[in-house]
Steps between C-alpha positions, in 0.01 A plus 500: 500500500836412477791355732728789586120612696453168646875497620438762714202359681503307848380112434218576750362742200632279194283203689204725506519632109556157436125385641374797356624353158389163564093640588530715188568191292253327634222765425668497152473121463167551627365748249665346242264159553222698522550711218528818609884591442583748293844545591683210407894602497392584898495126587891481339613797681388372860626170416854637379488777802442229798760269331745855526416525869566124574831580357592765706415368799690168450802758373441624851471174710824402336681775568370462855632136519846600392494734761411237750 
């Protein structure tokens, strides 16, 4: 995933892909207590993915403020 594709979504959806990150993250944490990761670079990507969504949508609530 990268930003020029997460430009072009609404907020409504970016809000959505953003829980989606933060349950797969949690599963990941999860497995990774119990052992049973195997994938261990997944756990980075999520975390660097929903920190790339946060972004955009505060890029978008700002440029809806100066708007305002």
């Amino acid at each position: 995933m990268n930003a020029s594709e997460l430009r072009d979504k609404s907020a409504d959806q970016l809000k959505d892909q953003l829980g989606d990150l933060k349950k797969e993250a949690f599963n990941l944490r999860f497995q990774q207590a119990t052992g049973q990761l195997e994938n261990t670079s997944r756990m980075r990507q999520v975390r660097r993915d929903a920190a790339r969504v946060k972004t955009i949508l505060n890029e978008k609530a700002a440029a809806a403020a100066a708007e305002a």
